[in-house]
SEKOL-440446 format. One record per residue (C-alpha): x, y, z. Coordinates in pm, 1 decimal, always signed. Each point is the difference from the previous one (the first is absolute). Layout:
[[X; Y; Z]],
...
***
This chain:
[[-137.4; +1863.0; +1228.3]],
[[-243.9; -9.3; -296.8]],
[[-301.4; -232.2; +22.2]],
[[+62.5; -368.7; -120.8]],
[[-335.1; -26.1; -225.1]],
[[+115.6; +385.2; -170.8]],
[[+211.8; -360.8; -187.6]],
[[-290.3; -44.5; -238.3]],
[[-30.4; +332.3; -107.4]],
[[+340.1; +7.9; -47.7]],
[[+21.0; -288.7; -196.8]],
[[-310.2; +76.1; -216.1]],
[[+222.7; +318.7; -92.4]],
[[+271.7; -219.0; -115.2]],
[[+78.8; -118.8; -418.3]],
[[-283.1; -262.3; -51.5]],
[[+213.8; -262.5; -39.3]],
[[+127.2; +51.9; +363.0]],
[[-390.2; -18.4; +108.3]],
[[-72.2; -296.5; -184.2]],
[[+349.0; -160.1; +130.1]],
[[-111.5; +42.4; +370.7]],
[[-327.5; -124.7; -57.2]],
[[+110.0; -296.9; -155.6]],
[[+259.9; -89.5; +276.5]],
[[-320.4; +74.5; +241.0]],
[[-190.9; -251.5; -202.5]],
[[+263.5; -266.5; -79.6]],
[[+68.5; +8.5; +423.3]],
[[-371.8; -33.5; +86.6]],
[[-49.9; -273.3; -206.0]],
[[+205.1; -197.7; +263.7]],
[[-359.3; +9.5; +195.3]],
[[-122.8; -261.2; -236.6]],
[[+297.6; -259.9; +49.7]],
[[-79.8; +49.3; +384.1]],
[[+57.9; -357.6; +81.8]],
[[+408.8; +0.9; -140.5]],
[[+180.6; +164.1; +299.9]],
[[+197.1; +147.0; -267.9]],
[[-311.3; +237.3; -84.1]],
[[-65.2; +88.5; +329.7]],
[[+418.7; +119.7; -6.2]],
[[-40.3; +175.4; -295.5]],
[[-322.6; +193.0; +133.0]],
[[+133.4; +122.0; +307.0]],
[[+328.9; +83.7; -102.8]],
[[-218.6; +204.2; -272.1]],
[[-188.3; +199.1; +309.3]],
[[+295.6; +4.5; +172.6]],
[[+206.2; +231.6; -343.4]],
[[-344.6; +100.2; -22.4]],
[[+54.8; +183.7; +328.1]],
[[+380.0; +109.3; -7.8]],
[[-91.7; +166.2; -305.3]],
[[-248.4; +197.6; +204.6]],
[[+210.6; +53.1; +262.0]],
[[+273.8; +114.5; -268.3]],
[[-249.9; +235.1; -190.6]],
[[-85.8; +157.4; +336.6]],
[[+345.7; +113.0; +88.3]],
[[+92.6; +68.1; -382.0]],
[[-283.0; +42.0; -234.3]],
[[+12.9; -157.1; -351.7]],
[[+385.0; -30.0; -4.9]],
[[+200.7; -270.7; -149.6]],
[[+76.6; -166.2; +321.7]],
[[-347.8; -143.1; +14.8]],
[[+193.3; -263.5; -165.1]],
[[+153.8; -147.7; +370.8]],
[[-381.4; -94.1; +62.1]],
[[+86.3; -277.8; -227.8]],
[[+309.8; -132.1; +197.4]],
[[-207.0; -298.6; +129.0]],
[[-34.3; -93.1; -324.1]],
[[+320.6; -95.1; -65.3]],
[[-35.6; -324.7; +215.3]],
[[-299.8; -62.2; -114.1]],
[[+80.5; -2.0; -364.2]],
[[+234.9; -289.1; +105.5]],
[[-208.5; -211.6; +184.1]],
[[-244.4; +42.6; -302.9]],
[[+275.2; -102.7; -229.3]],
[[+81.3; -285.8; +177.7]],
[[-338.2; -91.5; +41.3]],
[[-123.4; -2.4; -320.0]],
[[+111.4; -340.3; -170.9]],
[[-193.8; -191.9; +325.9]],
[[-268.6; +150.4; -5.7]],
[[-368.0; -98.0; -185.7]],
[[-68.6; +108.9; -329.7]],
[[-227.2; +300.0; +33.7]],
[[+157.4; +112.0; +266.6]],
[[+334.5; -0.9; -147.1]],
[[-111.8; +173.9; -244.6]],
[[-135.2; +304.1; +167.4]],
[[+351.8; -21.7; +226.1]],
[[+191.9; -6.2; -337.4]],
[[-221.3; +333.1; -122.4]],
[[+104.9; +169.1; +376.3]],
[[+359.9; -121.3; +3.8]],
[[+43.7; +221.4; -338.5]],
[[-254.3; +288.4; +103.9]],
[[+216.7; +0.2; +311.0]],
[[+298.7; +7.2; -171.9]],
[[-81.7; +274.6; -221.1]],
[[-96.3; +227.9; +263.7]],
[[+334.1; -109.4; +216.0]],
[[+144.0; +105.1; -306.9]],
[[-186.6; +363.6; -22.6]],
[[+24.4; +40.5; +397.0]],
[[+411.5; -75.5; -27.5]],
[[+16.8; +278.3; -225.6]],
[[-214.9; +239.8; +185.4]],
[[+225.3; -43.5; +301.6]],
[[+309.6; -1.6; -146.0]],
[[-103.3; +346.8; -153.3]],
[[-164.9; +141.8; +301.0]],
[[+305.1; -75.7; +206.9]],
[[+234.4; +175.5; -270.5]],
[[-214.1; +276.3; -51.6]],
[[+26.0; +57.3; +418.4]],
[[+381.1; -52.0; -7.4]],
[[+22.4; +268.1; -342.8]],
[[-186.5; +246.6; +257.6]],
***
C-alpha cells in the first residue's frame, strides 16, 4: 500500500497541464464553500471530499494508475442533478454551477478514457 499524500508528488511529476487540470477541479469544487447556503453546494462539496477520498483510497492500493478515474464515479449523479438544477437556480450561482457542470464534464470525459484504457491494458496482460 503506498501512502495516500505520496498523490501530490506524484501529480507534481505529471505533464503541467495535468497539474494545472487537478488544481483547477480542486478550486472550481471548493468554491462550493462560498454558495454554502444552496444545499446544492453543500452536495457538490461533499461529494468532492468524498472522490476526494476514493481517489486516495485508489492511489493507495494502485499508485498513479489510470483507474484513479473510478474516484470520480459519484460524479456522475452529480453532474445530473447539477444539470437539472441549473435553469432554477439564481443568477450567480448558476453561473458558477454552469462553469462546474462543464469542468465536470470534461474530466468525466478524461476519467472515461483512463478507465476504459486501464481496464484494456489489464485484460491485454
Amino acid at each position: 500500500m503506498k501512502n495516500p499524500f505520496g498523490f501530490f508528488v506524484e501529480l507534481m511529476q505529471q505533464p503541467l497541464w495535468v497539474s494545472v487540470w487537478v488544481f483547477y477541479l480542486m478550486i472550481v469544487n471548493l468554491v462550493s464553500l462560498g454558495y454554502w447556503h444552496e444545499s446544492l453546494a453543500k452536495i457538490v462539496f461533499t461529494t468532492f471530499m468524498t472522490s476526494a477520498v476514493l481517489m486516495m483510497i485508489l492511489y493507495s492500493r494502485f499508485g498513479f494508475e489510470k483507474i484513479l478515474g473510478l474516484g470520480h464515479i459519484l460524479w456522475i449523479p452529480l453532474l445530473v442533478y447539477i444539470v437539472m438544477s441549473i435553469p432554477t437556480a439564481e443568477t450567480e450561482f448558476q453561473a458558477y454551477l454552469l462553469v462546474l457542470a462543464i469542468s465536470i464534464a470534461i474530466s468525466l470525459l478524461f476519467d472515461i478514457i483512463d478507465v476504459w484504457k486501464y481496464f484494456l491494458d489489464a485484460k491485454g496482460s
